[in-house]
C-alpha positions as MATLAB code, in Angstrom:
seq = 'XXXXXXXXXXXXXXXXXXXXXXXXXXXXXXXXXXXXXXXXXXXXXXXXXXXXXXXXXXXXXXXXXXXXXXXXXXXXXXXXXXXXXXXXXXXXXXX';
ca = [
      18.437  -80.077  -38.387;
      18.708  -78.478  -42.147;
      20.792  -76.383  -43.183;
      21.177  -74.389  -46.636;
      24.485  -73.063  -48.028;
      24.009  -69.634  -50.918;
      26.443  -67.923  -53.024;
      25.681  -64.807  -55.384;
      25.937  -65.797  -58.838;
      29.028  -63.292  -59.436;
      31.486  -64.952  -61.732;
      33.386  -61.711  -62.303;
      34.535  -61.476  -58.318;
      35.379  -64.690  -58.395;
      37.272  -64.409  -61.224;
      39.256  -61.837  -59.448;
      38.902  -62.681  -56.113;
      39.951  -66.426  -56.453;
      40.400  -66.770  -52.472;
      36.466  -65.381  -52.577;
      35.002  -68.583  -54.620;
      36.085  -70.634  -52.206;
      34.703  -69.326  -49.240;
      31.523  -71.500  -49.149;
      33.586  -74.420  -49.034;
      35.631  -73.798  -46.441;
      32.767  -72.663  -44.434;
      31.622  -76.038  -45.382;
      34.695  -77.246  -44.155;
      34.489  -75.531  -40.712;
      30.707  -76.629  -40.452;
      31.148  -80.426  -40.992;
      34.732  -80.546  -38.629;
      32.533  -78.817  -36.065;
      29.854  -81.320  -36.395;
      32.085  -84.336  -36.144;
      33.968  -83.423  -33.028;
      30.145  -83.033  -31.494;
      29.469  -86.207  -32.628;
      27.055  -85.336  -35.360;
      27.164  -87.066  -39.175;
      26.138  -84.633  -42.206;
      24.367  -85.450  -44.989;
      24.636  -83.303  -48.273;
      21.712  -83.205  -51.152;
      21.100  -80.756  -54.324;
      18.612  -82.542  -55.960;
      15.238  -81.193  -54.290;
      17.036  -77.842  -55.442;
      16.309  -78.509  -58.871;
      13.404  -77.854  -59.366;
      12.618  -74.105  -59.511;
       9.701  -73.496  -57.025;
      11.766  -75.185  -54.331;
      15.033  -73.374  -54.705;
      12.758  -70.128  -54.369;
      11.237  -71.391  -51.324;
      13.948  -71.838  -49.434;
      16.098  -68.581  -50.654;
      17.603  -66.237  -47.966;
      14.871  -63.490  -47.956;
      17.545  -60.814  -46.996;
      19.355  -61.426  -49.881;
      17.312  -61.911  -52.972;
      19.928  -62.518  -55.386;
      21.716  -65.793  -53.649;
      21.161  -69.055  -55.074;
      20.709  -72.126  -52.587;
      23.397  -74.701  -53.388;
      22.880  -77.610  -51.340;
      21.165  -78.402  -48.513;
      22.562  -80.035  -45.372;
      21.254  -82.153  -42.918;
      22.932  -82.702  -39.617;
      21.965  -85.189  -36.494;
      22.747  -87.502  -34.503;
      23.400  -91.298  -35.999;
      23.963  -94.880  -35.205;
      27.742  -95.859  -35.382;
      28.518  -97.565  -39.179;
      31.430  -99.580  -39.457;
      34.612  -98.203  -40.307;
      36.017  -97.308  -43.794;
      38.251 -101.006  -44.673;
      41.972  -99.134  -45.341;
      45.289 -100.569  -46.048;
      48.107 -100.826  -43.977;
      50.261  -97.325  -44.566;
      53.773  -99.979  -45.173;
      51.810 -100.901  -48.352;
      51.308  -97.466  -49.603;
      54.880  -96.002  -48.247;
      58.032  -97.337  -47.871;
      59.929  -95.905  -44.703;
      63.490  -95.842  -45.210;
];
């Protein structure tokens, strides 16, 4: 499955409406969590949404003004190995 995340090129809200910038990120967020505790593994890309005919192709045609940021592919995947991570005692030191 694909999905596309859009924002409105309004730097003046965001300006004043800090808590409004980040909005698409932490619907992001919300999106990916979801996807994880179903199992699913996401995969981000914004290159095919450089080049102009393709970021007009695949614009919300309610809203003409939003800009497609990235584009998000979701599914299911084989299980990769895990992440290699140090032991927490040698990052912290418990007292």
């Amino acid at each position: 499955m694909s999905l596309g995340g859009s924002t409105t090129p309004d730097e003046k809200l965001a300006r004043l409406y800090p808590a409004v910038s980040r909005r698409p990120g932490r619907a992001l967020e919300r999106v990916l969590l979801q996807a994880t505790a179903a199992g699913l593994v996401g995969s981000m890309t914004t290159q095919p949404l450089e080049w102009p005919e393709l970021r007009w192709v695949v614009r919300d045609p309610v809203s003409a003004m939003a800009h497609v940021q990235m584009a998000l592919r979701l599914g299911y995947s084989p299980e990769g190995p895990a992440s290699p991570r140090r032991p927490v005692a040698d990052l912290l030191d418990f007292v």
